[in-house]
C-alpha positions in Angstrom: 71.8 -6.7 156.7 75.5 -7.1 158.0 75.7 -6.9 161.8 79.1 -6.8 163.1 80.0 -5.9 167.0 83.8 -5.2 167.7 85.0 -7.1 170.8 87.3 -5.4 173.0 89.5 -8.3 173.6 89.9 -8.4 169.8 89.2 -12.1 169.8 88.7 -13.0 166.0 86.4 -16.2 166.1 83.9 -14.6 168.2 83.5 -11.4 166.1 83.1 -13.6 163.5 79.9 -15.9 165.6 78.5 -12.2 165.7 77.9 -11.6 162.1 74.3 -11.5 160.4 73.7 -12.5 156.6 69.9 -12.3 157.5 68.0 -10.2 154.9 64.8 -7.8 156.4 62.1 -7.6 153.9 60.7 -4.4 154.7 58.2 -4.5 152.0 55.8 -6.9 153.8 53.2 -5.1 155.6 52.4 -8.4 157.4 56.1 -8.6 158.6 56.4 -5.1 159.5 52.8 -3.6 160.4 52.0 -0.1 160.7 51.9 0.3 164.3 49.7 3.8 164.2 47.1 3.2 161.6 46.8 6.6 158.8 50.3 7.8 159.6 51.8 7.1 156.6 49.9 9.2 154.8 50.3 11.7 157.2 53.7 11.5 157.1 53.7 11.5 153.3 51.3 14.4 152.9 54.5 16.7 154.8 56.8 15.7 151.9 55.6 17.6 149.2 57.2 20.9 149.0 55.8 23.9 150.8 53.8 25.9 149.0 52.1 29.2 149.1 49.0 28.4 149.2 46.6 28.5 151.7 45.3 25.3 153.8 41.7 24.4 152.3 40.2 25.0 155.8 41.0 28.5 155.5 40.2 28.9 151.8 36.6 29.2 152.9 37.2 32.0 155.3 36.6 35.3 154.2 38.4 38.2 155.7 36.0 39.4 158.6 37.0 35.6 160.0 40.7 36.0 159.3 40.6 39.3 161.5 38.9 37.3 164.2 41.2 34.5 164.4 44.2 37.0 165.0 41.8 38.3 167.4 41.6 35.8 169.6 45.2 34.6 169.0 46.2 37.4 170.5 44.4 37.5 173.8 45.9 36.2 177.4 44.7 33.7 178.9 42.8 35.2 180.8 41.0 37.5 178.5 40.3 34.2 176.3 38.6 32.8 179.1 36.7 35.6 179.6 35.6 35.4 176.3 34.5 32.1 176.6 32.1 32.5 179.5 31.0 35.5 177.3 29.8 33.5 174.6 29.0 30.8 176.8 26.5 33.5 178.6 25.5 35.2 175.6 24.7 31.4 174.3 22.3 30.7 176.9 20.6 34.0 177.2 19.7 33.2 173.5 18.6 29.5 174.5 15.8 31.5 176.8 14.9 33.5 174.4 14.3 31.0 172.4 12.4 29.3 174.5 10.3 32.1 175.3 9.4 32.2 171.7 8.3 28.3 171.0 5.9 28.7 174.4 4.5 32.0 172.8 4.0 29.8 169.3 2.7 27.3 170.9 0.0 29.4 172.8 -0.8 31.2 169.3 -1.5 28.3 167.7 0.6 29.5 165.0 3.1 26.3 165.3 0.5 23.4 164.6 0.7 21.6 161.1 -2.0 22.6 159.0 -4.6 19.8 158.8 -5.4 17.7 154.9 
């Protein structure tokens, strides 16, 4: 690598102090680290050509799903948080109800390992 600064005053000995014949081996991972471990391959994985196929995450969605992520994509804000505490509630009502359920097993005896 050649490094050469121009000087204003156009004096010749100094440009000439300023240049580099240093080489940069940027081959050495020692010398130069990777300073964000993985993002090299990330980085690489964007250089293949676009294609048009699918990401594999959404290879296993079937259709029902597909309609339900453009669904939600295309609620406000503030219906998407309303739909959040919905499931949020609707999550909780079932943790009850579940609950309700092992207490009745348990009182019916019908949860207890069957003895050898």
């Amino acid at each position: 690598v050649v490094v050469k600064m121009a000087s204003p005053n156009g004096g010749g000995d100094f440009e000439s102090s300023l240049l580099s014949f240093e080489k940069l081996d940027r081959a050495s991972p020692d010398l130069w680290p990777e300073q964000l471990p993985g993002v090299s391959e990330f980085a690489a994985s964007f250089k293949n050509p676009i294609t048009n196929s699918p990401p594999k995450w959404m290879a296993e969605l079937e259709s029902e799903d597909i309609e339900m992520l453009k669904e939600l994509g295309s609620l406000t804000t503030a219906n998407l948080m309303e739909k959040v505490k919905g499931l949020q509630n609707l999550a909780y009502q079932l943790g009850l109800e579940e609950s309700r359920e092992m207490t009745r097993g348990k009182f019916l005896n019908i949860l207890e390992r069957p003895k050898k």
